[in-house]
DRENDO-1510 file (C-alpha; in Angstrom, 1 decimal, always signed):
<recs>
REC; n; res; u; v; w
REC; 1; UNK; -84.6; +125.4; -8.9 .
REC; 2; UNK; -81.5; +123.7; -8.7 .
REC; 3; UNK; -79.0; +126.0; -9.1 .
REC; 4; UNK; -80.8; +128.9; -8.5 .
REC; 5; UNK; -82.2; +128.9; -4.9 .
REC; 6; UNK; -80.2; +126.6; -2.1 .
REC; 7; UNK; -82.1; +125.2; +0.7 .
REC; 8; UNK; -81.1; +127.9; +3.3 .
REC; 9; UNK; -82.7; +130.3; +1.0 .
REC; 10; UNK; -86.4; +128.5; +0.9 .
REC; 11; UNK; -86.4; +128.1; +4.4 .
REC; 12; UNK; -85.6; +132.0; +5.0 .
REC; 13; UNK; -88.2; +132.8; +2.4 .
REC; 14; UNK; -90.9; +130.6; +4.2 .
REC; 15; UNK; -89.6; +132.4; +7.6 .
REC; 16; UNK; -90.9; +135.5; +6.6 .
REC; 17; UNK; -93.9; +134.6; +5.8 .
REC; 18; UNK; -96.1; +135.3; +9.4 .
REC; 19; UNK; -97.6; +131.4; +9.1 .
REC; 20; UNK; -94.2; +129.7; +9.9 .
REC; 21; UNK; -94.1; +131.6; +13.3 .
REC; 22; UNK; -94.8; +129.3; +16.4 .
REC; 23; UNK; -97.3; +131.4; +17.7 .
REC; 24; UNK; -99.0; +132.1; +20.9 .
REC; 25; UNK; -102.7; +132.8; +21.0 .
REC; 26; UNK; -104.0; +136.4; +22.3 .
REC; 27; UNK; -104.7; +134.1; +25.5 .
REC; 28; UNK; -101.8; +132.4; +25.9 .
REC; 29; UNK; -99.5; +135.3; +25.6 .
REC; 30; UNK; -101.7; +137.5; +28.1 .
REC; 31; UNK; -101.0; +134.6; +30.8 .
REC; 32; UNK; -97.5; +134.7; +29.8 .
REC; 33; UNK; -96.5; +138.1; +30.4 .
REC; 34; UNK; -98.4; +137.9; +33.4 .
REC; 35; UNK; -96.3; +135.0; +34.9 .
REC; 36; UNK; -92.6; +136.3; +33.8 .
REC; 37; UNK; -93.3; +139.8; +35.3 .
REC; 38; UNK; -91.4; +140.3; +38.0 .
REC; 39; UNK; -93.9; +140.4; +40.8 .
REC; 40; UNK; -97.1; +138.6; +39.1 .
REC; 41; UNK; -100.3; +139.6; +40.3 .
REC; 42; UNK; -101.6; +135.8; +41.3 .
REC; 43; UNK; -105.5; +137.5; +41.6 .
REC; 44; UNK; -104.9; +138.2; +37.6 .
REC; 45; UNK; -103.0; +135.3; +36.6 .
REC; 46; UNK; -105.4; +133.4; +38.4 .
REC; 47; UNK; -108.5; +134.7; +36.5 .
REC; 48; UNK; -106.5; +134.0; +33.2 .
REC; 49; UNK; -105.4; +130.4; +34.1 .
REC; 50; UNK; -109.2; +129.8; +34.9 .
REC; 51; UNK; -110.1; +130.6; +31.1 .
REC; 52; UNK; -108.0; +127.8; +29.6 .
REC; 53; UNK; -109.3; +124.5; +30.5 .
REC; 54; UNK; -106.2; +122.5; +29.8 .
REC; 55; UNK; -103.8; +125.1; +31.9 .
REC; 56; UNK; -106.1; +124.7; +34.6 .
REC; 57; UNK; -106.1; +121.3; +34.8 .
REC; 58; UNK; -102.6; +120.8; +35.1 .
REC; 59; UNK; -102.2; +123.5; +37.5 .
REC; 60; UNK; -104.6; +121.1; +39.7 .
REC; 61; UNK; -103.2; +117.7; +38.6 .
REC; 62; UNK; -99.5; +119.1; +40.0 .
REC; 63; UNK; -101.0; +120.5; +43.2 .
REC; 64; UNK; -102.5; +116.9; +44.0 .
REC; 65; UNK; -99.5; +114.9; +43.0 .
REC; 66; UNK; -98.3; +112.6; +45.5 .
REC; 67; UNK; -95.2; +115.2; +46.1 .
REC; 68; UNK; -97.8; +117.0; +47.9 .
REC; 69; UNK; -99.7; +114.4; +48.9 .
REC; 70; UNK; -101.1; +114.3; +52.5 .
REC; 71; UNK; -101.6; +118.5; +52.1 .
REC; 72; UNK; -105.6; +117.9; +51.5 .
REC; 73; UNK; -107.2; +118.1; +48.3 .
REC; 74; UNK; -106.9; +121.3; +46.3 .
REC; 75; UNK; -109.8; +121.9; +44.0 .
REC; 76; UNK; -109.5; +125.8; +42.9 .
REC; 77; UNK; -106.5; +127.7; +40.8 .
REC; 78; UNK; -106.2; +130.2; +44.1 .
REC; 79; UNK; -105.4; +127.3; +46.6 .
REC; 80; UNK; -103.0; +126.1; +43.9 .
REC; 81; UNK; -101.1; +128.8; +43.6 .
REC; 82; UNK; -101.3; +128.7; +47.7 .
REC; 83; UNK; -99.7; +125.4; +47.6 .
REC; 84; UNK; -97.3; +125.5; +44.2 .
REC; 85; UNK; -96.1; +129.0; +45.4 .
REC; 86; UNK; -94.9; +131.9; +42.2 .
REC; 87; UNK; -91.9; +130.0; +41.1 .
REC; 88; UNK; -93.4; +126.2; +40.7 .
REC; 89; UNK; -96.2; +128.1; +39.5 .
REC; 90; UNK; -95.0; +129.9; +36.8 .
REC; 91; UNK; -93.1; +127.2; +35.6 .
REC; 92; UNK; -95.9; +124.9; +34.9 .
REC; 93; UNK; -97.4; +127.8; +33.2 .
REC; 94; UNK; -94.8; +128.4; +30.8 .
REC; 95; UNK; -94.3; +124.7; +29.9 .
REC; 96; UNK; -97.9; +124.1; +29.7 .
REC; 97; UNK; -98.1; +127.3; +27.3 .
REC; 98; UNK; -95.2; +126.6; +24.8 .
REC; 99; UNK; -96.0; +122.7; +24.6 .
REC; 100; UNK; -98.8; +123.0; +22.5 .
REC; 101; UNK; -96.4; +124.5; +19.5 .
REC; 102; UNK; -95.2; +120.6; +19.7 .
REC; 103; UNK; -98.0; +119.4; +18.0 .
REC; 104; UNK; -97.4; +118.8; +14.5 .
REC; 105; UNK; -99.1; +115.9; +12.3 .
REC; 106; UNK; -96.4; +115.4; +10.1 .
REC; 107; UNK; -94.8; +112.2; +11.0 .
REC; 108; UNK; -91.1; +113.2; +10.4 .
REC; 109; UNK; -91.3; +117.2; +12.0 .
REC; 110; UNK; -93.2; +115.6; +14.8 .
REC; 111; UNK; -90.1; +113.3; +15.3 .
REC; 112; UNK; -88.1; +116.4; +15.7 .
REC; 113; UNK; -90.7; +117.8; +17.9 .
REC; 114; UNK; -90.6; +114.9; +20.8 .
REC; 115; UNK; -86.9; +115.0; +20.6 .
REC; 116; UNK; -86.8; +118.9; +20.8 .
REC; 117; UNK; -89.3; +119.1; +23.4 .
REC; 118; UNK; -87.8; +116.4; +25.9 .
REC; 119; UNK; -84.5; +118.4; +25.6 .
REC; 120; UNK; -86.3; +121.4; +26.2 .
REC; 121; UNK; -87.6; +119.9; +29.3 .
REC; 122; UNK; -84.5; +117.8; +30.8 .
REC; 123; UNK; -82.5; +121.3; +30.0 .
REC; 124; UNK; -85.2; +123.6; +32.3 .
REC; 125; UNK; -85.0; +120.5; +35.0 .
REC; 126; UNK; -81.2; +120.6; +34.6 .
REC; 127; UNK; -81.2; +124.2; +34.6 .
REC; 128; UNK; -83.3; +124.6; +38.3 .
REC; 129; UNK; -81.6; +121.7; +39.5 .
REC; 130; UNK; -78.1; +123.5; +38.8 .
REC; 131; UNK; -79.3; +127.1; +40.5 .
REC; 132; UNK; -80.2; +125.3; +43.6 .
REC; 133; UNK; -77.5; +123.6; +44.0 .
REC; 134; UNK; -75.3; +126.5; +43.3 .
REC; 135; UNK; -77.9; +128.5; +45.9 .
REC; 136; UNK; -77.9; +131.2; +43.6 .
REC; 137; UNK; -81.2; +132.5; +44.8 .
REC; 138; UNK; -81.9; +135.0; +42.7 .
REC; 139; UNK; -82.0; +133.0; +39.8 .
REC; 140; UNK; -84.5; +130.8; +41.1 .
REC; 141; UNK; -87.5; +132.6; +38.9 .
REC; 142; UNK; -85.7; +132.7; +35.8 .
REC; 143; UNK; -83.5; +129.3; +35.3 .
REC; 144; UNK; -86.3; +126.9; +34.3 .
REC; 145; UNK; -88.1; +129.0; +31.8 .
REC; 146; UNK; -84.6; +129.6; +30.3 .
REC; 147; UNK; -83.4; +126.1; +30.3 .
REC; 148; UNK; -86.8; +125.4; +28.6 .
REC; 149; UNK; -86.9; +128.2; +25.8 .
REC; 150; UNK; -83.5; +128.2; +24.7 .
REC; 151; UNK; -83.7; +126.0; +21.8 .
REC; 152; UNK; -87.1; +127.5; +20.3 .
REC; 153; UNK; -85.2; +128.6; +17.1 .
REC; 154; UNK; -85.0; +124.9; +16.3 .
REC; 155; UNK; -88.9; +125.2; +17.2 .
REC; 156; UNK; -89.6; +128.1; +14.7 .
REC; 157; UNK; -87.0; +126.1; +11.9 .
REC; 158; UNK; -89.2; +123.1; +12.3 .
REC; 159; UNK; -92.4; +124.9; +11.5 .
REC; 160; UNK; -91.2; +126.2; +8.5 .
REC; 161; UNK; -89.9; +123.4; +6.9 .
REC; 162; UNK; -92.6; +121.5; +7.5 .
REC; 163; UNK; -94.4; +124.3; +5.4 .
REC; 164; UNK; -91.6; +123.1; +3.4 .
REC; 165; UNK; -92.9; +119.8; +3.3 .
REC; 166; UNK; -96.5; +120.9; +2.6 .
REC; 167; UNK; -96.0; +123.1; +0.0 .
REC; 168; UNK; -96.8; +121.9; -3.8 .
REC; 169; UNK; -94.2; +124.0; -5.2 .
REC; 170; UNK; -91.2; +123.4; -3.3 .
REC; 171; UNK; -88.9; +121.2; -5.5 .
REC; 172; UNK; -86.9; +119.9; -3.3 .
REC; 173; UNK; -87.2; +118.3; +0.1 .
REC; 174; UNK; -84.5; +118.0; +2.7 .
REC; 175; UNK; -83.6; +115.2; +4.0 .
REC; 176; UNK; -82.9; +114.1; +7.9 .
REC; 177; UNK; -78.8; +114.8; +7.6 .
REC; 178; UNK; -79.5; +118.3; +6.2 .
REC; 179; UNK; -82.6; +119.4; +8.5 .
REC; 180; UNK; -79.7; +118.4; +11.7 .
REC; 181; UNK; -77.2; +120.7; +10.0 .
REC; 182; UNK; -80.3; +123.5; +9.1 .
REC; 183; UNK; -81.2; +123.1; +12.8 .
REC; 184; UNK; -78.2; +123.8; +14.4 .
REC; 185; UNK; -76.5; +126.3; +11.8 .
REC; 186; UNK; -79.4; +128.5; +12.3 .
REC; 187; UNK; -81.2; +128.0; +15.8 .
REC; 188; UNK; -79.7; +130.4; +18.0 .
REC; 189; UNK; -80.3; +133.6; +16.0 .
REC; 190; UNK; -83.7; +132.0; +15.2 .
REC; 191; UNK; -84.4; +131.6; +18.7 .
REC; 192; UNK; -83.6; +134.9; +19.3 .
REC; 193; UNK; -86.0; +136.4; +16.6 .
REC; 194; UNK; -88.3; +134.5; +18.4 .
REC; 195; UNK; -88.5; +134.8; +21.8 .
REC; 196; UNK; -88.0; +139.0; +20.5 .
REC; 197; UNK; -91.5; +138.4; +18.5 .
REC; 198; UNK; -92.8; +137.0; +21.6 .
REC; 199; UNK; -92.1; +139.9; +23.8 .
REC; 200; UNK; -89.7; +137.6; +26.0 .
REC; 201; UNK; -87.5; +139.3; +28.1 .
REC; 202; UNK; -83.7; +140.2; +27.0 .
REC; 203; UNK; -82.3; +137.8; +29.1 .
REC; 204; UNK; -84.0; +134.4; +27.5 .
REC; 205; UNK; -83.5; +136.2; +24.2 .
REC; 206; UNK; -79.5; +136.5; +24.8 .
REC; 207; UNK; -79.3; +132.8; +26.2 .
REC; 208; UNK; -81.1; +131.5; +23.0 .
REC; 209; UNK; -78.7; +133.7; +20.7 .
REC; 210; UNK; -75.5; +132.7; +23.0 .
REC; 211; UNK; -75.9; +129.3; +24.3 .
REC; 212; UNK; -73.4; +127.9; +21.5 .
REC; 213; UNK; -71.3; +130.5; +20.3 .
REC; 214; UNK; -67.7; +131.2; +21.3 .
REC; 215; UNK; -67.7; +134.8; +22.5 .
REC; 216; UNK; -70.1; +135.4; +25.2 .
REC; 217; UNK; -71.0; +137.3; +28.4 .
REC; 218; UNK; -69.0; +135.0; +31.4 .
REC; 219; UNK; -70.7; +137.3; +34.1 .
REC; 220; UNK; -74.0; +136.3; +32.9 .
REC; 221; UNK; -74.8; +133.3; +35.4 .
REC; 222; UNK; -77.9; +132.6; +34.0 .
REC; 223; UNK; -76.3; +131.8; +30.4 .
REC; 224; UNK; -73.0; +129.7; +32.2 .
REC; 225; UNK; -75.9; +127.3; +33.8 .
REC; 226; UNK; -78.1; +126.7; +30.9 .
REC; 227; UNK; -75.2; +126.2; +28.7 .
REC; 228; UNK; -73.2; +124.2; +31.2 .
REC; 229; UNK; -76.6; +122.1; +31.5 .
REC; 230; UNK; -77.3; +121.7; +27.8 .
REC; 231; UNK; -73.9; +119.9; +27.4 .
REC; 232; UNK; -74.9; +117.5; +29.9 .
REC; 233; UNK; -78.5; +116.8; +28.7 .
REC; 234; UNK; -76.7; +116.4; +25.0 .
REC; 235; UNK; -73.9; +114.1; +26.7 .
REC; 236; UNK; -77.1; +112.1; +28.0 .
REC; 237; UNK; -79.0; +111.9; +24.8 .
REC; 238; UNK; -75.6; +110.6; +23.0 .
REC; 239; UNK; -76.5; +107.1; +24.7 .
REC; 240; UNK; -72.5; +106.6; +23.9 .
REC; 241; UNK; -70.2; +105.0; +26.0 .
REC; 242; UNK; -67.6; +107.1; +24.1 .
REC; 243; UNK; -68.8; +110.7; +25.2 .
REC; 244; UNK; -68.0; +111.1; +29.1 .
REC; 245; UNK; -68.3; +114.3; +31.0 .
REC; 246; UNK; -64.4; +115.4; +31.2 .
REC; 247; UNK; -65.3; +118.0; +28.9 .
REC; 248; UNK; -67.8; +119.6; +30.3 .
REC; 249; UNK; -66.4; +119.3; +34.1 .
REC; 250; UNK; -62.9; +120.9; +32.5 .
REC; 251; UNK; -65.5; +123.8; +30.7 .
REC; 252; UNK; -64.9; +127.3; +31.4 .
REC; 253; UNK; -68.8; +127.1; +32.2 .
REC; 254; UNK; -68.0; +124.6; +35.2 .
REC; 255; UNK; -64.8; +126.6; +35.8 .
REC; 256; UNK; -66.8; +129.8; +36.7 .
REC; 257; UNK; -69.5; +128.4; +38.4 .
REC; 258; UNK; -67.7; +126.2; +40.1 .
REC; 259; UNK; -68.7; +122.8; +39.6 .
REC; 260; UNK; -66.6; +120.2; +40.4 .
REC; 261; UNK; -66.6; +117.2; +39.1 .
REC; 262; UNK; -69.2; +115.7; +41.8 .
REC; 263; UNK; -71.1; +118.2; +40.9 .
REC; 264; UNK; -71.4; +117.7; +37.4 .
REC; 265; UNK; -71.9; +113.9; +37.9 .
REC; 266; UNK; -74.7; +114.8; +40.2 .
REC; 267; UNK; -76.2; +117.1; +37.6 .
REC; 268; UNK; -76.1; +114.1; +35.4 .
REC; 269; UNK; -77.5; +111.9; +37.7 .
REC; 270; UNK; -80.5; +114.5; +38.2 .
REC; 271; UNK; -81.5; +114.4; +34.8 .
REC; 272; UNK; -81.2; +110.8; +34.6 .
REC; 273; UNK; -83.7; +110.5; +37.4 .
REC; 274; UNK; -86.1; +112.8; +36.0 .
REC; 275; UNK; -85.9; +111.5; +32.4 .
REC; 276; UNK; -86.9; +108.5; +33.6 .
REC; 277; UNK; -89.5; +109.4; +35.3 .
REC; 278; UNK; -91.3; +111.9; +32.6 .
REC; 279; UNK; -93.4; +110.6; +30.1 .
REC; 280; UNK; -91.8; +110.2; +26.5 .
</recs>
C-alpha cells in the first residue's frame, strides 16, 4: 500500500461508505428538527422527548437543579418546558442528542472524543455567554447549538478512522501527530457535509465550513462569535503561560463585534467558571 494509497485517501474511501457517518436515529432526528424550527411546537416536542428515556430525564434533572431550586418540584416534560422556557430547552435537547455519537470503545478515538466533546461544549457556553453579553437578541436561539456543532467534521473524521483502526485490511495505522493534522486539515468541509446530511440548517452548516478559513462572511454575527469564542476556548485548553489573549482581543472578530479587551477577559473567565464546574 505504501506508495500506492496515502492516508488521506483511506480515510476518504472509508467516508463514503454510509457506516462511518455519525448518525442520528429516526427518533433522534424527528426531536431535532422539531427543536431547531423556528417556532417549535412544545405539545410535539413534548410527546417526542417523552419517548426517549435518557432525554427525558435530563430535561427533568435540569429543571430541578438548584439554579431553579426553591420553584417546586417539576415531575412532567410539559411543566419543564414551562420552567426551562424554548431556548434552554432546546439546548439541552440538542446536546443531549449529539452526545451519544461520543461514545466510542476504542481507547485512543475515545481520547479524541472527551477532548472534542468538552470543546464542543465550553465553545456553545462561550458562544451564549458572548450573545448575551453583546445583547444581540436575536441570536439567542441559535448561538449555543452553533458553538456546539461546529467542530462535528472532526466528529465524523474520528468515526472513520476508527473504522480505520478496526479494519483487518488497512495496512497502516496513523499515529496521534498525523490524526491532529487529519483532523484539522479536513474538519471544516467535513463538518459541513455533515451537518448538510443531517438536514441542519445553512447557517450551522456555513459556521462549520468557515470557522477557520481566511475569507469569510464579516456580516454574519453568528460566525464572528463562535469563531471569536473558539479561539478563546483553544487559548484555554493550551494550559500555556505563553499563549495570552492579545491576539484574539486585536482579531478582526473582536474588532467587529466589539469586544474590548474586558470583554474578552470576561469571556475567558466564563468559560473558566463553567469548565470547572462540568464534569470531565
Amino acid at each position: 500500500m505504501p506508495g500506492q494509497v496515502s492516508i488521506i485517501d483511506i480515510i476518504k474511501q472509508q467516508i463514503k461508505k454510509e457506516e462511518s457517518l455519525p448518525v442520528l436515529s429516526p427518533k433522534a432526528m424527528a426531536i431535532q428538527n422539531e427543536a431547531i424550527k423556528e417556532a417549535p411546537d412544545f405539545e410535539v416536542l413534548s410527546r417526542l422527548i417523552r419517548t426517549d428515556p435518557t432525554l427525558t430525564g435530563q430535561v427533568l434533572k435540569t429543571a430541578n437543579s438548584p439554579f431553579y431550586r426553591g420553584l417546586g418540584g417539576v415531575d412532567t416534560i410539559k411543566d419543564a418546558v414551562v420552567r426551562l422556557g424554548q431556548d434552554e430547552m432546546v439546548n439541552i435537547i440538542m446536546k443531549e442528542l449529539h452526545q451519544k455519537n461520543f461514545r466510542s470503545s476504542h481507547p485512543v478515538i475515545k481520547s479524541y472524543q472527551i477532548r472534542l466533546w468538552n470543546h464542543s461544549v465550553s465553545c456553545a457556553i462561550g458562544s451564549l455567554w458572548t450573545v448575551k453579553y453583546l445583547s444581540m437578541d436575536e441570536l439567542l436561539p441559535k448561538a449555543f447549538i452553533a458553538g456546539l456543532l461546529h467542530d462535528m467534521g472532526k466528529l465524523y473524521l474520528l468515526t472513520a478512522i476508527e473504522k480505520i483502526f478496526q479494519s483487518k485490511t488497512a495496512a497502516f495505522k496513523p499515529p496521534p501527530q498525523l490524526i491532529d493534522k487529519i483532523l484539522d486539515n479536513l474538519h471544516s468541509a467535513m463538518g459541513y457535509n455533515l451537518l448538510t446530511k443531517w438536514h441542519l440548517p445553512v447557517t450551522y452548516r456555513i459556521i462549520a465550513r468557515d470557522h477557520h478559513t481566511d475569507e469569510y462572511d464579516i456580516s454574519d454575527m453568528l460566525l464572528l462569535i463562535v469563531r471569536l469564542v473558539n479561539r478563546v476556548c483553544s487559548k484555554i485548553e493550551d494550559n500555556s503561560s505563553k499563549t495570552d489573549l492579545s491576539g484574539i482581543i486585536s482579531s478582526k472578530e473582536a474588532d467587529i463585534l466589539g469586544m474590548t479587551e474586558i470583554g474578552v477577559a470576561e469571556l475567558e473567565i466564563a468559560l473558566e467558571d463553567a469548565r470547572t464546574k462540568r464534569p470531565m
